[in-house]
Backbone as CSV, one residue per row, in Angstrom:
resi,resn,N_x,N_y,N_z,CA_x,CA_y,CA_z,C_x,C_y,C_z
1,UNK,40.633,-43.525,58.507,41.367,-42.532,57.762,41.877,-41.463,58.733
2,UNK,43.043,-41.127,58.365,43.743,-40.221,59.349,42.441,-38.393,59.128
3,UNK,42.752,-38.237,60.405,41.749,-37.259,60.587,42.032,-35.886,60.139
4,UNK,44.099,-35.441,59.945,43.912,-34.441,59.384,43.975,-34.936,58.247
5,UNK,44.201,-36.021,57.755,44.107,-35.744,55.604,42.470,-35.889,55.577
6,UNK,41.510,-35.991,56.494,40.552,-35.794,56.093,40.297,-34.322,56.706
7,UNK,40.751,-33.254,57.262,40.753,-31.968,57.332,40.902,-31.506,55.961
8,UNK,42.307,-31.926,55.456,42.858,-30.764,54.531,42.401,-31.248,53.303
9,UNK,41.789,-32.468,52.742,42.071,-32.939,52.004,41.162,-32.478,50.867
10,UNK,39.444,-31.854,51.282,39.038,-30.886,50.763,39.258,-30.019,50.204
11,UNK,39.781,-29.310,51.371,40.546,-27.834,51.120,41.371,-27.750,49.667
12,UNK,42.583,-28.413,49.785,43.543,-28.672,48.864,42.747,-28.842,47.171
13,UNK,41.939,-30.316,47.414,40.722,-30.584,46.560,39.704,-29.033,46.175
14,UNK,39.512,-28.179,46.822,39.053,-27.392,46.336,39.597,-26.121,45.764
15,UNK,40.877,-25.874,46.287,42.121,-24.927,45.466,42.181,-25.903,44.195
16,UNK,42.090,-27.323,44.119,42.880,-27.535,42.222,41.240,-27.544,41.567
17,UNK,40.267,-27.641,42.160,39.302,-27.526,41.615,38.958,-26.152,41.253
18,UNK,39.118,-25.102,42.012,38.726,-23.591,41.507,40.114,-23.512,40.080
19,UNK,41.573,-24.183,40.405,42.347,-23.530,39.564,42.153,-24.168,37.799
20,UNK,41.643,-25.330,38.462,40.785,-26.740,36.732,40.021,-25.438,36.290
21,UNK,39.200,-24.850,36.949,37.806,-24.289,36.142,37.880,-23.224,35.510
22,UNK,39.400,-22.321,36.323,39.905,-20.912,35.432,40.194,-21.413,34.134
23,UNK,40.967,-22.696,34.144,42.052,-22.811,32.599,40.836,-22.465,31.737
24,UNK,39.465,-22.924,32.041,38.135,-22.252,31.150,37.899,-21.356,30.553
25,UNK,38.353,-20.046,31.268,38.225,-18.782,31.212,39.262,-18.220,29.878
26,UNK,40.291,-18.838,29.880,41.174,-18.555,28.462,40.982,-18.593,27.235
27,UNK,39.563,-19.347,27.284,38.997,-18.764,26.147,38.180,-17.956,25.116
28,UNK,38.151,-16.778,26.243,37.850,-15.244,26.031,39.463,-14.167,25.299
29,UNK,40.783,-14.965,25.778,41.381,-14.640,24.382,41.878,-15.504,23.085
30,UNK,40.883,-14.646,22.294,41.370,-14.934,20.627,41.748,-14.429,20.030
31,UNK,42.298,-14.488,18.756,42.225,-13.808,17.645,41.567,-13.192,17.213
32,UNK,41.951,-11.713,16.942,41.280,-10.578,16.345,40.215,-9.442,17.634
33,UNK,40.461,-10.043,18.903,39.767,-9.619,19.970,40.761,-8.703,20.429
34,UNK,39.774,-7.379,20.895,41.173,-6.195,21.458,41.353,-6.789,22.495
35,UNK,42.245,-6.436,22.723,43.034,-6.793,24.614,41.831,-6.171,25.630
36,UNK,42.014,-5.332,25.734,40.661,-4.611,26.642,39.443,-5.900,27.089
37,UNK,38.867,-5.932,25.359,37.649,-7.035,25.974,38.066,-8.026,26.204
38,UNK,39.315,-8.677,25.293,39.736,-9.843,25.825,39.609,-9.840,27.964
39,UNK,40.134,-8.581,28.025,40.476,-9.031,29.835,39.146,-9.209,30.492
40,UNK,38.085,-8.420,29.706,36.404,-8.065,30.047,36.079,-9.720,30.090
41,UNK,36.065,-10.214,29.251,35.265,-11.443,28.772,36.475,-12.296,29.497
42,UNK,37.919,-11.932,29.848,38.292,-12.883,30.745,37.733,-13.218,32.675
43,UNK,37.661,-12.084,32.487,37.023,-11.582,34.167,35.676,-12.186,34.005
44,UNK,34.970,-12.083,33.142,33.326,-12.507,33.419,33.533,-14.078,33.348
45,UNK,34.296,-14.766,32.135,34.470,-16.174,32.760,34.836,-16.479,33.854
46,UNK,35.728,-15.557,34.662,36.361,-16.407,35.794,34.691,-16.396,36.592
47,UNK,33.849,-15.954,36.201,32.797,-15.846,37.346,32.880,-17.748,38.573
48,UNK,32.565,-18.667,37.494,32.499,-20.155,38.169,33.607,-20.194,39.515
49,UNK,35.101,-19.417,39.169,35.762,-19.443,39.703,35.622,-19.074,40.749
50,UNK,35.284,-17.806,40.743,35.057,-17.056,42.479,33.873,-17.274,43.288
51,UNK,32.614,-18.101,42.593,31.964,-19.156,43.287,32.831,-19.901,43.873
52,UNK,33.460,-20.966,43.244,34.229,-21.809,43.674,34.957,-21.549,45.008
53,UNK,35.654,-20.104,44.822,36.214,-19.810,45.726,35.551,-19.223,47.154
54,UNK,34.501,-18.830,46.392,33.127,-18.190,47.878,32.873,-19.456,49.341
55,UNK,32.797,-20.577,48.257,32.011,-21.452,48.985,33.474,-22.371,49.681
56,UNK,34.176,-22.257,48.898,35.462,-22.956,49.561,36.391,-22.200,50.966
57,UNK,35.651,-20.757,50.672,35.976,-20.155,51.905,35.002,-20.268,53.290
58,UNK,33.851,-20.665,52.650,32.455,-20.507,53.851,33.066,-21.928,54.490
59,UNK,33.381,-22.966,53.650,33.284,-24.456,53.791,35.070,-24.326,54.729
60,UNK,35.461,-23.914,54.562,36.722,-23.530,55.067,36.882,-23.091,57.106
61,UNK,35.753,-22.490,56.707,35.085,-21.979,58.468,33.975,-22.452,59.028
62,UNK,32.660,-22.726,57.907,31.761,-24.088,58.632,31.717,-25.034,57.279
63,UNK,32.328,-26.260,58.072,32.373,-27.044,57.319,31.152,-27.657,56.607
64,UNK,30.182,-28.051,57.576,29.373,-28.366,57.211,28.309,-27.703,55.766
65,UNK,28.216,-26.590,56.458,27.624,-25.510,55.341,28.267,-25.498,53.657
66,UNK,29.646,-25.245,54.129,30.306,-25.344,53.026,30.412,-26.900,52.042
67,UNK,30.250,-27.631,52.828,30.262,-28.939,52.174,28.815,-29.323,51.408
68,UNK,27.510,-28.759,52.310,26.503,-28.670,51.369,25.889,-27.508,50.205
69,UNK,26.895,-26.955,50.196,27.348,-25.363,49.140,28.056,-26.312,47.780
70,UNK,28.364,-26.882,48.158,29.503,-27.730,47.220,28.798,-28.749,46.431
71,UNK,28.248,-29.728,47.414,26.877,-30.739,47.004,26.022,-30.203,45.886
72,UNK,25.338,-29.255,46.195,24.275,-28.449,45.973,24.789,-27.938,44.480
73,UNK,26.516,-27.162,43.992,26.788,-26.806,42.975,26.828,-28.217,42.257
74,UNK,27.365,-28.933,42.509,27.573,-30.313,41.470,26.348,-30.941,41.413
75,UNK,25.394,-30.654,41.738,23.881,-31.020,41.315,23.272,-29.540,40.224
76,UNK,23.102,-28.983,41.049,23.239,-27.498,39.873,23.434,-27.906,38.765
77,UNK,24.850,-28.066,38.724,25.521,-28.678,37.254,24.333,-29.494,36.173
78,UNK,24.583,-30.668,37.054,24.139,-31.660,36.464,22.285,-31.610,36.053
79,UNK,21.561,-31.137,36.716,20.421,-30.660,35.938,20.125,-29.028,35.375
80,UNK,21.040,-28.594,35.198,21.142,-26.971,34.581,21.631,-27.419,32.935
81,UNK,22.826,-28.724,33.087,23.317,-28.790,31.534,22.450,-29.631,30.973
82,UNK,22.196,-29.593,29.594,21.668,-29.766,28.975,22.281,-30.481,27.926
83,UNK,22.131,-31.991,27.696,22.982,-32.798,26.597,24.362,-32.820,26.924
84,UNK,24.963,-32.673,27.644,26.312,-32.930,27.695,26.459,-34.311,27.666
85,UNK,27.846,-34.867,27.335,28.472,-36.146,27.408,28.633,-36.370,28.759
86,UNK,28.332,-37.656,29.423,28.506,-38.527,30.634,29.724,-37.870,30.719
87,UNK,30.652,-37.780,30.539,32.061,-37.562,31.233,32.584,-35.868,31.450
88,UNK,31.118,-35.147,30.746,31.336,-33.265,30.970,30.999,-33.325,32.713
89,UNK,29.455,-34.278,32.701,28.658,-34.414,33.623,29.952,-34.539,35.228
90,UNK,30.701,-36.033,34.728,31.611,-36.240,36.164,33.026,-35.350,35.794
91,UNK,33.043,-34.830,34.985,34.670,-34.228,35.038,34.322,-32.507,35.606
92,UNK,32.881,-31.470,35.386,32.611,-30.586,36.068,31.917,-30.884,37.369
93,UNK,30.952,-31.717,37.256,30.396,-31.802,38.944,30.753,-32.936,39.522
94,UNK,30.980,-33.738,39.752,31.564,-34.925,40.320,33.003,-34.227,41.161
95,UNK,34.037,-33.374,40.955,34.461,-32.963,42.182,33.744,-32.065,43.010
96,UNK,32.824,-31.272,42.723,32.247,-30.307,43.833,31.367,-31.658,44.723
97,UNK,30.974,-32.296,44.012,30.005,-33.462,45.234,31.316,-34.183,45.983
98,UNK,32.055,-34.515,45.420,33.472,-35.039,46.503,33.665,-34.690,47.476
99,UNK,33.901,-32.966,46.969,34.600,-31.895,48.103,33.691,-31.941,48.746
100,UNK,32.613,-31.614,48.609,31.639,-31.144,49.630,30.952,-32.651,50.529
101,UNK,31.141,-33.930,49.756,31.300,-34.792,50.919,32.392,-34.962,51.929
102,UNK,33.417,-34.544,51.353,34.508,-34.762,52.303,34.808,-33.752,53.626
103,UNK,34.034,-32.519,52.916,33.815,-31.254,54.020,32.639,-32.120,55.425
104,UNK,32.243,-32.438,54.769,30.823,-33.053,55.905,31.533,-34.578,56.656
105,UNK,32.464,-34.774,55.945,32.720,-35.787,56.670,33.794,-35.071,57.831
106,UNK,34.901,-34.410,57.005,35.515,-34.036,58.084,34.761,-33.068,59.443
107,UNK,33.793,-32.432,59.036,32.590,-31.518,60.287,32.449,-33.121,61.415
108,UNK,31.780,-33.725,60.738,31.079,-35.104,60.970,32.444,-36.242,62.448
109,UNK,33.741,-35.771,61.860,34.978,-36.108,62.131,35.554,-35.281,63.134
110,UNK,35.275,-34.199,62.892,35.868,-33.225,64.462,35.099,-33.126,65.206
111,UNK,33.638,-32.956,65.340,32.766,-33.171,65.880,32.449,-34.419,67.230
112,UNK,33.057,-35.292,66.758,33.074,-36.393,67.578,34.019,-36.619,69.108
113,UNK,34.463,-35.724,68.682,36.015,-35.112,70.175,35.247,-34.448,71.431
């Protein structure tokens, strides 16, 4: 595999993954909610988001680290939820374990020079 699409390919993978997890957050506005809290309860959902974005920045400068930041959330996931459907399970954590393999591969990949 070409060595920069395994550079960027994370990266990229982890910008549509932080931007998947905001569309979440929209549903802090409803009906009959003032605007005010609406933005309150929009900001506290984005919380997943700016994880997302924490670790995509660490993983961004050590890869490695960041790739097991990533691992580590998509396991999180998966024994924190409780009853979800097989497909909540791979459609929220199943990309953070991607990204964060692909971060370790690419560390794993420059490393070798």
């Amino acid at each position: 595999m070409n060595k920069k699409l395994i550079h960027w390919l994370p990266r990229i993978l982890g910008i549509l993954f932080a931007l998947f997890i905001s569309i979440f957050a929209l549903d802090a506005f409803g009906e009959g909610i003032p605007f005010i809290e609406s933005v309150i309860g929009f900001l506290i959902h984005l919380l997943p988001t700016y994880i997302v974005i924490a670790v995509l920045l660490i993983a961004w400068k050590w890869e490695w680290v960041g790739g097991t930041l990533f691992i580590f959330a998509g396991f999180f996931y998966i024994f924190g939820a409780n009853n979800m459907h097989w497909s909540a399970y791979l459609t929220i954590a199943g990309p953070p374990i991607l990204i964060g393999s692909l971060f370790i591969a690419a560390y794993f990949l420059s490393n070798k020079q």
